[in-house]
ZAMARGU-4260 file (C-alpha; in steps of 0.2 Angstrom, whole numbers, plus 5000, padded with zeros to 4 digits):
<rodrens>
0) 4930/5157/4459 | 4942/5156/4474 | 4940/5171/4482 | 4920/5166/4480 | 4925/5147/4488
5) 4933/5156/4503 | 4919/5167/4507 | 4907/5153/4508 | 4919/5143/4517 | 4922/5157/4530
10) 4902/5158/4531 | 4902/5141/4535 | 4914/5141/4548 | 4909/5154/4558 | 4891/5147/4558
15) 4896/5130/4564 | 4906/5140/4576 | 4890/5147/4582 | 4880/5133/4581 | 4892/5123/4591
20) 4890/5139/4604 | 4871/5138/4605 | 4872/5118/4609 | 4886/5122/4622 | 4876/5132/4631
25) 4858/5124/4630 | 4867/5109/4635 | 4862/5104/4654 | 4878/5106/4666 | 4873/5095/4679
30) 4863/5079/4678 | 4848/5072/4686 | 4850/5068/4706 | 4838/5061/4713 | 4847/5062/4730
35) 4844/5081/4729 | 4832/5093/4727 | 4841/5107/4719 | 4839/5114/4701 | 4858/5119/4697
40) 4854/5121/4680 | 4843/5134/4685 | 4851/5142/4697 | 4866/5135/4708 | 4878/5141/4722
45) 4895/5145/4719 | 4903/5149/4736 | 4898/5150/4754 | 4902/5162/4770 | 4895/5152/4782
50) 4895/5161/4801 | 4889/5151/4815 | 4890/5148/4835 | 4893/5133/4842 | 4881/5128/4858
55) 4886/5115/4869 | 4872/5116/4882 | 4858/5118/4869 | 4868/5106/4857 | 4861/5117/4842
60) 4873/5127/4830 | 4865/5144/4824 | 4871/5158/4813 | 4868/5161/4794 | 4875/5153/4776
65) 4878/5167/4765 | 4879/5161/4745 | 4885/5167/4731 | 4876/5160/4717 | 4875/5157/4696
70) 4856/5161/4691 | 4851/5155/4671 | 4835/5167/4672 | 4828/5157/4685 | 4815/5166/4696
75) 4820/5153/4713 | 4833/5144/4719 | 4830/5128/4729 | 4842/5121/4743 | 4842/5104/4753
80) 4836/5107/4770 | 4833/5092/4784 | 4829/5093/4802 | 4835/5114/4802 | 4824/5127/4810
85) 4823/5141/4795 | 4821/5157/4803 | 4823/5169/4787 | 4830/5172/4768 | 4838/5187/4761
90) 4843/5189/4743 | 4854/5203/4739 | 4851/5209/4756 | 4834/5209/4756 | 4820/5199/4766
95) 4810/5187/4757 | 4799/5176/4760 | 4804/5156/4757 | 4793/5142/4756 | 4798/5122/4761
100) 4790/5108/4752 | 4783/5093/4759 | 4796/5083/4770 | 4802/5068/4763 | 4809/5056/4774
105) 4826/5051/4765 | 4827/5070/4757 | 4822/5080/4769 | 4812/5097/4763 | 4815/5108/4748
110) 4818/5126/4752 | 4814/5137/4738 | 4821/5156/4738 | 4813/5169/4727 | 4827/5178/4716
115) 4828/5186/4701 | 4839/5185/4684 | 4851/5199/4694 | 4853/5193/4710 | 4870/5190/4716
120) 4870/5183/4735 | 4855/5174/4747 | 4856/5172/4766 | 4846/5159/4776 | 4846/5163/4795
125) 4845/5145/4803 | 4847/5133/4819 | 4850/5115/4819 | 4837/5106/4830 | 4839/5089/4838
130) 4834/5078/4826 | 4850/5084/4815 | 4858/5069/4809 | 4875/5075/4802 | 4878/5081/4822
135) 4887/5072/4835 | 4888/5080/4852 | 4899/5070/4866 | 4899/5075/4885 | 4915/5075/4892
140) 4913/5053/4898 | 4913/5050/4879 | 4931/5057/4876 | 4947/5052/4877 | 4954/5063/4891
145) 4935/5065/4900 | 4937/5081/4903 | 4925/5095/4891 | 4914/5090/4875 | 4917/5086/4858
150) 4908/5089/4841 | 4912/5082/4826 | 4900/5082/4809 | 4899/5069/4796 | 4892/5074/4778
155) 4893/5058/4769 | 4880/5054/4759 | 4868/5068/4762 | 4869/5071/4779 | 4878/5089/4776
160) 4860/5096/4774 | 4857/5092/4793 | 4868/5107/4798 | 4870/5117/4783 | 4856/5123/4772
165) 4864/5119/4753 | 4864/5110/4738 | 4867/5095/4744 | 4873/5086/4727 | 4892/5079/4722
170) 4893/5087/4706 | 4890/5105/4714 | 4906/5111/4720 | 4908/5126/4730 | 4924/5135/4738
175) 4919/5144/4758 | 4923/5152/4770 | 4918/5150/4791 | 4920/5160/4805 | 4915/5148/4820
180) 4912/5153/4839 | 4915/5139/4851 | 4919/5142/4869 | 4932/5146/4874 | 4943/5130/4881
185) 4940/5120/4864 | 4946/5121/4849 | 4939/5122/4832 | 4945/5113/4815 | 4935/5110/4798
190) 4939/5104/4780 | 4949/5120/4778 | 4965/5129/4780 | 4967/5127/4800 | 4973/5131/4816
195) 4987/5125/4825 | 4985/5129/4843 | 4967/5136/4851 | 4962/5155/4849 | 4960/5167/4865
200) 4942/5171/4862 | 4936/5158/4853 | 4932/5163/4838 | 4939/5153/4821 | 4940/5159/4803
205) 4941/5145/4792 | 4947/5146/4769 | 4944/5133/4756 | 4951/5139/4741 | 4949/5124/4732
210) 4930/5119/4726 | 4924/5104/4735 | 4908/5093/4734 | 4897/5098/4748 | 4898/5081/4758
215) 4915/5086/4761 | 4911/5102/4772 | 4916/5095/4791 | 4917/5102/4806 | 4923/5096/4825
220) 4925/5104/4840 | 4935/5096/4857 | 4951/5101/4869 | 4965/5092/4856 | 4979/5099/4851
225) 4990/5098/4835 | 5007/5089/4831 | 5017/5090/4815 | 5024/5075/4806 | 5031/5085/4792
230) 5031/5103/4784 | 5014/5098/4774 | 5007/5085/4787 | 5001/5082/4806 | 4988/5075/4818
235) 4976/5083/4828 | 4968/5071/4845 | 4966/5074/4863 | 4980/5074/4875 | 4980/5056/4880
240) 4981/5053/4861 | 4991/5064/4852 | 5010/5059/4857 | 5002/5041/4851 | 4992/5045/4836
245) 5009/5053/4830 | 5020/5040/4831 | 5006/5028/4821 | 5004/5042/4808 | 5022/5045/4806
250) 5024/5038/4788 | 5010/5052/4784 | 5025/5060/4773 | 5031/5046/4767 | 5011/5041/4761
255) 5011/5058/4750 | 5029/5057/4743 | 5023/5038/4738 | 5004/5045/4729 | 5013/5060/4721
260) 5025/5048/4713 | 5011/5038/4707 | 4996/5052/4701 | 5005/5068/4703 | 5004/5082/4713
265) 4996/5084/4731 | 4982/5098/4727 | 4977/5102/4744 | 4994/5112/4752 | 4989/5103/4768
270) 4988/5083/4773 | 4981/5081/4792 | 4972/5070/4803 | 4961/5072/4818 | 4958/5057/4830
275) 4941/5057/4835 | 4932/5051/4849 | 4928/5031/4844 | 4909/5033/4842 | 4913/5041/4825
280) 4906/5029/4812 | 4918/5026/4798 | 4935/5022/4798 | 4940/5035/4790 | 4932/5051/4783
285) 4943/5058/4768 | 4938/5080/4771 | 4949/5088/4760 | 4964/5095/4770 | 4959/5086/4786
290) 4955/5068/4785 | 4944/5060/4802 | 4950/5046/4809 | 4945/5032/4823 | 4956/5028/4836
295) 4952/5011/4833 | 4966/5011/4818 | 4978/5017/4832 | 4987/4998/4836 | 5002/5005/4841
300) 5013/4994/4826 | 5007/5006/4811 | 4997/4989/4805 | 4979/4998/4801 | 4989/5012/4795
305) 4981/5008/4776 | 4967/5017/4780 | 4975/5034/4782 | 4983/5027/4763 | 4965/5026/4758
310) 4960/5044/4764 | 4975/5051/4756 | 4971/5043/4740 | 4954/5051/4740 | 4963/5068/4739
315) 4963/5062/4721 | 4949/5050/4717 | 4935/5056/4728 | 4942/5073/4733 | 4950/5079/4714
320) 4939/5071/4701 | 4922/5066/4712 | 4905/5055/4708 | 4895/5065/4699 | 4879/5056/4709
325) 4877/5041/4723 | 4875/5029/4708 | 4892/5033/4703 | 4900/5032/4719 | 4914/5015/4714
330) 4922/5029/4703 | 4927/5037/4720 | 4929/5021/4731 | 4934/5009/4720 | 4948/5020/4711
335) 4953/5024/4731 | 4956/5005/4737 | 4966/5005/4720 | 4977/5018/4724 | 4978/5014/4745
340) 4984/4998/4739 | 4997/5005/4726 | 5003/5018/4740 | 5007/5002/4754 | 5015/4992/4741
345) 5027/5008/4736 | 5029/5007/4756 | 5029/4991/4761 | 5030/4980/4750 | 5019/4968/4738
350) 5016/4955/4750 | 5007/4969/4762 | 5000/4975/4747 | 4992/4959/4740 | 4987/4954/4759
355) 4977/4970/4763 | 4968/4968/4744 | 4965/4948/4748 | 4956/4953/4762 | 4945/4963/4753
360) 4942/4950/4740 | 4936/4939/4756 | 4923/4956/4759 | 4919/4958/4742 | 4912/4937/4740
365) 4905/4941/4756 | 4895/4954/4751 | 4890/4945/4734 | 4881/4931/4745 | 4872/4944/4755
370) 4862/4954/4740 | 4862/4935/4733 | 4841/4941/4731 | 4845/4960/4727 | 4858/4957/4712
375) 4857/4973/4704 | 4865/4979/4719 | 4883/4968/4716 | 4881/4980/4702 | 4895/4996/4699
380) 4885/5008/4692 | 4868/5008/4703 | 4851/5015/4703 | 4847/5021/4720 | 4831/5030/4717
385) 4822/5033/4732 | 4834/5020/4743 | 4846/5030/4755 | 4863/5031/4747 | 4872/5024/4761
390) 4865/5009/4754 | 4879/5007/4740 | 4891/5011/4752 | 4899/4993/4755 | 4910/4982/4746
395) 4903/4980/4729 | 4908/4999/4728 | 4926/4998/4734 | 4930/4979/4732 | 4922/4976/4714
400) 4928/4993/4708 | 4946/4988/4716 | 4946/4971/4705 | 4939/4979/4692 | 4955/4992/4690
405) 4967/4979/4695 | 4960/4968/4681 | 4963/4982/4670 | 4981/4985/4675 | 4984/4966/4672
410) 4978/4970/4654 | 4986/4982/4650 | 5001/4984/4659 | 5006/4993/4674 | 5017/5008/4665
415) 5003/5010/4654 | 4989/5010/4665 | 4997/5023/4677 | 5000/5036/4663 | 4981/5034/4661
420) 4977/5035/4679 | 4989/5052/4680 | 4980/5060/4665 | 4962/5054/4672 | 4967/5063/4686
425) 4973/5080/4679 | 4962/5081/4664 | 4945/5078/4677 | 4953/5089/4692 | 4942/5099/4703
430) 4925/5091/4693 | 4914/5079/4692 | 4913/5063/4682 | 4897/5051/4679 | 4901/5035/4675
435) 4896/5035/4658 | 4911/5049/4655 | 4922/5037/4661 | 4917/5023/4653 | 4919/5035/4638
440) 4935/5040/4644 | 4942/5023/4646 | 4938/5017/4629 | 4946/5033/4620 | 4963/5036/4630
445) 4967/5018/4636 | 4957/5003/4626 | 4954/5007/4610 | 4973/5017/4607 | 4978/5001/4613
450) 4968/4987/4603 | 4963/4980/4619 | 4947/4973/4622 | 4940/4971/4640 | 4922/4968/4645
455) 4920/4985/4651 | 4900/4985/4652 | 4900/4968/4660 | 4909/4972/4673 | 4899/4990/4677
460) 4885/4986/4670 | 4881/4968/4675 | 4879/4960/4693 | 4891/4948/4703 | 4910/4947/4697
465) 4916/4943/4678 | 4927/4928/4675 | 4940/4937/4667 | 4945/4945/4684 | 4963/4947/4691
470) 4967/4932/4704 | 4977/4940/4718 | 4988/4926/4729 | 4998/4929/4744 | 5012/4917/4751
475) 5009/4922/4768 | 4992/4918/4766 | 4994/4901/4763 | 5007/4899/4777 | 4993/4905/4790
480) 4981/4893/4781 | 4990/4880/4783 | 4997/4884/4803 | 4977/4883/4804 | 4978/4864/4799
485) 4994/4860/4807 | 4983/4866/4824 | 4965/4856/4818 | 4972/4840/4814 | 4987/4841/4833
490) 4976/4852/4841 | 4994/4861/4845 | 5002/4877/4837 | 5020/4881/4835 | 5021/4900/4842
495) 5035/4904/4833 | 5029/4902/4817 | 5017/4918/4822 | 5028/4930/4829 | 5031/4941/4815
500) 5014/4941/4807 | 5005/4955/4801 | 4988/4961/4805 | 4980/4955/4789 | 4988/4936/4791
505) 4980/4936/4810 | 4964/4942/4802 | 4963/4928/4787 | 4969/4915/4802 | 4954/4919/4812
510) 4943/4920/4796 | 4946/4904/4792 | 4940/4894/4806 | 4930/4880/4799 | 4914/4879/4805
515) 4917/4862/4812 | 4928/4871/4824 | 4926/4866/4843 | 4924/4876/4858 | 4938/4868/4866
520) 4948/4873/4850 | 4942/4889/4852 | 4947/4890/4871 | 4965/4883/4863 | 4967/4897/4852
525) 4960/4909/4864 | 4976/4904/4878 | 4988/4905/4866 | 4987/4920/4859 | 4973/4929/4871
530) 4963/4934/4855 | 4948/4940/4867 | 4960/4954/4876 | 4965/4959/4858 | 4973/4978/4859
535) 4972/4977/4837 | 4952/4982/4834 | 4954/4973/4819 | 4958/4956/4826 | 4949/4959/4840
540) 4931/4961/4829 | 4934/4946/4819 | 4939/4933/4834 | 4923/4940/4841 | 4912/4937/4826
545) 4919/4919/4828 | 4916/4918/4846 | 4897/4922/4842 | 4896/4910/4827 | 4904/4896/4836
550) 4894/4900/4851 | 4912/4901/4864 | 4911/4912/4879 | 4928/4908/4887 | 4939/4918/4894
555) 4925/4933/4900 | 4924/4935/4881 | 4905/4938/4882 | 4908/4954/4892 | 4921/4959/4879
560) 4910/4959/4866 | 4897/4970/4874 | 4911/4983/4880 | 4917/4984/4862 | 4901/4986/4855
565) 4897/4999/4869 | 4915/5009/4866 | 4918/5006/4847 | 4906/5015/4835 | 4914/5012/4819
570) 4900/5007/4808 | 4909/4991/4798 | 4913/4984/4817 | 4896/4986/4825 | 4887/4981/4809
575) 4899/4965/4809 | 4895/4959/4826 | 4876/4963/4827 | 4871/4954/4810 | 4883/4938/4819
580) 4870/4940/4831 | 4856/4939/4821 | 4864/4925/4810 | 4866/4915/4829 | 4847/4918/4831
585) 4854/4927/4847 | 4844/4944/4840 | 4836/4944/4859 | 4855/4945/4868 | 4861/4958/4852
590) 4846/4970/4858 | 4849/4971/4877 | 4867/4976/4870 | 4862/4987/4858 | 4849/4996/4871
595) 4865/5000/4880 | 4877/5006/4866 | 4864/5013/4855 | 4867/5032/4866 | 4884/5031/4860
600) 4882/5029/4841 | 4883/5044/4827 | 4866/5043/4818 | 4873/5035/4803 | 4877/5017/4812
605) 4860/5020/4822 | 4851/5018/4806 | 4860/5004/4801 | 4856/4993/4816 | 4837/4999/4819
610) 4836/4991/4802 | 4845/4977/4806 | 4839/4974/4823 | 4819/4979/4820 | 4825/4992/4835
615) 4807/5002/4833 | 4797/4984/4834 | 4808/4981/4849 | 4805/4999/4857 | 4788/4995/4853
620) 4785/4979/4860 | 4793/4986/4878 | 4809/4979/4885 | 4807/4965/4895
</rodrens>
């Protein structure tokens, strides 16, 4: 009777064991993208060997991407192409034809490859063509030193399938390698194992041995050179930047010793930076290895510094454990404000800490107000079916998934929630995670272990900002609150009381203005601490938002404003000022502007600001 009971427990067993095998692998990988018109359950790519020229006179890059793929019995495999002259496919070696689909205007055009169940590799022949968006090409006037061109590439959301021919999704994560030919008297750099001084000929072989998401493959191409700040870390910039952009990035070391105390090992070997020229749109761009940089964070006081703590921290949430899709993208931003904000309080203290994440408490309310008739977008988890991605790219993403972790942390306690941020981190490394896992995640290794209930799907779910959320405060907040009042109600200010503030107090002084506030007080302000000649971009962009709102043009401020917004492309800046325009009804004196700098804007800000501005009704209409 035993012997018999075993038997048919051992049948059992092992067809459980098979069953459980059939579901595995009829279970779907990868989830629906609507951002993307690959079929990686079919057929996906696993590794590229990308070869490619660089042309500075024809502003085209030309070469081949050779894949090596994963095929499920699929008889095509489809890529994301946009704007990209597609000469020819091999697969195996062996011309085929393709075929592009219809062109959608946020997607671009499917490219679909013949294959069969046994082919290994496919090779597209291409050429970037004018329209490329991901491109920037700078003549020598848009540079730092003036002297040759610069390239530089930016990927995120989907722009990566503007230069490269690829699965542009998240969740597909490829390692590759590059051989790049540039000419001769520039220097190439990408998201890779680099170069530290320029090549006789040329020509640059690039490795990424870690898989990445493809948004993350970059590329730029100027005359800079590198500097070490540690073993492990350095900066890349032109000349006239890099003995500067060195001594602002020095605590670069320190920033990674401070993370890997947090969340565990740096998994990348290689921390850098590259200064780029100003017209690069973001503050920061987080490319695994090497992290691009405006040199408007380049204060010469190390006070913007936090934004080379927030690409750092993507080297784990971002980077390490990544959005699955667009509509999950507060796991990677949200998660990175958090841990930006845990790195400069290991540094620098809580006050900083709490200051930098009042700030963008200020954005985050701010943001609120403006989808006030769009509320499904104050929402975490989104649905950004055919909208461009870049539209939950704002503060709802990092500021409302920052609170929401912070309120988490209060919950639970700080020891407690760090163990589950390390584990997140290791257990998730080098994949993909939607935000249903981690909601799933949450609830089994922190929450429910811990008896703890917190309105999880209230806060991801639902739009605006749960009352149970985390109050930050900041002492020296309130002392620059009420410098402001001492100076409404004397119309005098005690300089000393300011000579040792931060960025982030000069920033939430200047926010505060009333809007009873007088030119004359303006003007006041303005002698004092000659806001409009402002070196710090930061303090410079809000005192000229104010000077618009309040309608001041003292001090040759007018003309300030129009070379900043000339000069300065970072997307957040621009964005900032134009839409103080329009809120001024001034949208007349923000498009004679914007005629100007528009030349000088990567494609992501353009967009932005057509929108914004009705640029094509203007163009339209003819300038008069």
């Amino acid at each position: 009777m035993k012997k018999h009971t075993f038997l048919y427990l051992l049948v059992i067993l092992i067809f459980n064991c098979e069953s459980e095998k059939k579901n595995m692998s009829t279970t779907p990988k990868y989830v629906e993208e609507t951002h993307s018109f690959a079929k990686p359950n079919n057929s996906v790519i696993t590794h590229l060997d990308l070869d490619i020229v660089v042309d500075f006179e024809q502003e085209i890059i030309e070469g081949t991407a050779t894949y090596q793929i994963s095929n499920n019995n699929a008889s095509e495999i489809v890529l994301d192409t946009k704007f990209l002259d597609i000469i020819s496919t091999k697969a195996d070696g062996k011309n085929v034809d393709f075929k592009l689909d219809a062109f959608d205007e946020q997607l671009g055009e499917a490219l679909r490859i013949p294959i069969s169940e046994d082919t290994k590799t496919i090779t597209i022949a291409y050429k970037t063509t004018h329209k490329t968006e991901a491109l920037q090409w700078l003549n020598p006037q848009q540079t730092a030193d003036k002297t040759n061109p610069f390239l530089f590439t930016q990927g995120q959301a989907i722009l990566t399938r503007t230069w490269i021919p690829i699965q542009d999704s998240p969740q597909i994560r490829i390692t590759y390698t590059a051989k790049v030919k540039v000419p001769q008297q520039l220097m190439a750099v990408m998201s890779a194992e680099n170069p530290k001084q320029k090549s006789s000929d040329g020509i640059y072989n690039f490795k990424m041995q870690q898989p990445i998401s493809p948004y993350l493959i970059a590329l730029a191409v100027g005359d800079f050179e590198y500097k070490a700040v540690s073993n492990r870390t350095g900066v890349y910039a032109e000349k006239s930047m890099i003995d500067k952009a060195q001594t602002e990035f020095s605590d670069m070391e320190k920033m990674v010793a401070a993370a890997e105390n947090l969340y565990g090992d740096y998994d990348w070997d290689q921390f850098d930076v590259i200064v780029l020229p100003p017209s690069f749109p973001f503050g920061g761009m987080e490319n695994p290895r090497l992290t691009f940089a405006t040199p408007t964070v380049i204060a010469g006081d190390k006070s913007l510094t936090s934004l080379i703590a927030h690409e750092l921290a993507h080297s784990w949430s971002g980077n390490l454990v990544t959005n699955a899709t667009w509509n999950d993208f507060w796991l990677n931003e949200g998660f990175t404000v958090y841990f930006e904000i845990r790195i400069m309080e290991a540094l620098y203290g809580k006050d900083r800490a709490n200051m930098i994440a009042l700030i963008g408490r200020q954005d985050l309310e701010e943001e609120v107000e403006g989808f006030k008739d769009e509320p499904d977008m104050t929402k975490l988890k989104l649905d950004l079916d055919g909208k461009n991605p870049d539209d939950g790219m704002n503060s709802i993403a990092y500021d409302k998934g920052y609170l929401f972790l912070r309120t988490l942390e209060e919950k639970v306690g700080r020891e407690k929630f760090d163990a589950f941020l390390k584990k997140y981190f290791k257990t998730n490394a080098f994949s993909t995670v939607t935000t249903e896992e981690f909601v799933d995640y949450l609830n089994t290794n922190l929450l429910e272990p811990n008896n703890i209930d917190f309105k999880v799907k209230e806060w991801v779910y639902e739009p605006g900002i749960p009352s149970n959320q985390a109050i930050i405060v900041s002492n020296k907040f309130e002392n620059a609150e009420q410098t402001l009042k001492e100076f409404l109600d004397t119309k005098s200010i005690d300089i000393s009381k300011t000579k040792d503030w931060t960025t982030q107090e000069w920033v939430h002084f200047i926010r505060n203005f009333p809007e009873t506030i007088t030119t004359d007080d303006l003007a006041r302000l303005d002698e004092a601490f000659n806001f409009t000649n402002s070196t710090n971009s930061h303090i410079a962009m809000v005192w000229y938002e104010q000077a618009i709102n309040h309608d001041y043009h003292g001090n040759n401020v007018d003309q300030k404003i129009e070379d900043f917004l000339i000069h300065v492309g970072r997307r957040w800046y621009v964005s900032t000022l134009f839409k103080a325009f329009k809120r001024a009804d001034k949208v007349d004196e923000a498009l004679a502007i914007y005629k100007k700098s528009r030349p000088n804007y990567h494609s992501v800000t353009v967009n932005t600001i057509d929108d914004m501005l009705g640029y094509e009704d203007f163009e339209s209409g003819g300038m008069q």
